[in-house]
N, C-alpha and C positions, 0 to 999 in steps of 0.2 A: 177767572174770566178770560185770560189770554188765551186758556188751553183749549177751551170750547171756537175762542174769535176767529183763531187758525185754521182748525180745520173746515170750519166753516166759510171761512173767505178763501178757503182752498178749491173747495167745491163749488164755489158757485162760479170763480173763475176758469175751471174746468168746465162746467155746464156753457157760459157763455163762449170758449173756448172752441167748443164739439158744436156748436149754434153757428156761432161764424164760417167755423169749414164749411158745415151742411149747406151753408148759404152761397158758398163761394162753386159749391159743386153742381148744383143745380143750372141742370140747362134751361136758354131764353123760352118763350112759348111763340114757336111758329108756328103758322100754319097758311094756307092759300086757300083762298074762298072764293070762287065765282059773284060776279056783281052784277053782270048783264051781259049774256052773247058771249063774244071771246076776251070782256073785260074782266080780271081778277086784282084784288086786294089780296097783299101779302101782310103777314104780321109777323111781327120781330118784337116780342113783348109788348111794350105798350107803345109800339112806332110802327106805322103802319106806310105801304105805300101800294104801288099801282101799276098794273101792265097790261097790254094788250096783243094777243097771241094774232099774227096775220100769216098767211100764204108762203109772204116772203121772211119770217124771223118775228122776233120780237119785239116792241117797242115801249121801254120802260123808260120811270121816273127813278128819282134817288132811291136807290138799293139800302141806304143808312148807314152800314159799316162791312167794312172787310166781312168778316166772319160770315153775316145774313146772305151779303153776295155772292159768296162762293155756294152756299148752301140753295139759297136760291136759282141759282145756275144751275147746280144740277137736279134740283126738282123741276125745273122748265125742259131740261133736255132731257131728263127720266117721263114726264106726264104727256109733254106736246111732241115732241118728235118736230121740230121744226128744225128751218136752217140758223146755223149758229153766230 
């Protein structure tokens, strides 16, 4: 019975193993969505926030964390071309 337990609790902690990487490698799901006019909704997995694109620059709400903000920084100056 041991000799079957082993390899068997081998394998399944390998299985769970190659799970958790896969989980740790997967990127957030952003993306920027028009809401109305030059208002957009940005999304940072399941946290969401909000900006408003004008003449003179940008004017946002909490960006969430480091990482979305930089990201989001450069999709505002890659999509609008405004001032910075």
């Amino acid at each position: 019975m041991i000799r079957i337990a082993r390899p068997m609790a081998a394998g399944v902690l390998f299985v769970l193993m190659l799970s958790a990487t896969a989980a740790a490698q997967q990127q957030p799901a952003r993306n920027i969505v028009n809401v109305t006019g030059q208002l957009y909704r940005a999304q940072n997995d399941n946290h969401y926030t909000v900006f408003l694109v004008t003449s003179e620059g940008v004017i946002m709400s909490d960006p969430i964390n480091r990482d979305f903000s930089r990201w989001l920084k450069n999709e505002i100056s890659t999509r609008f071309r405004v001032p910075g």
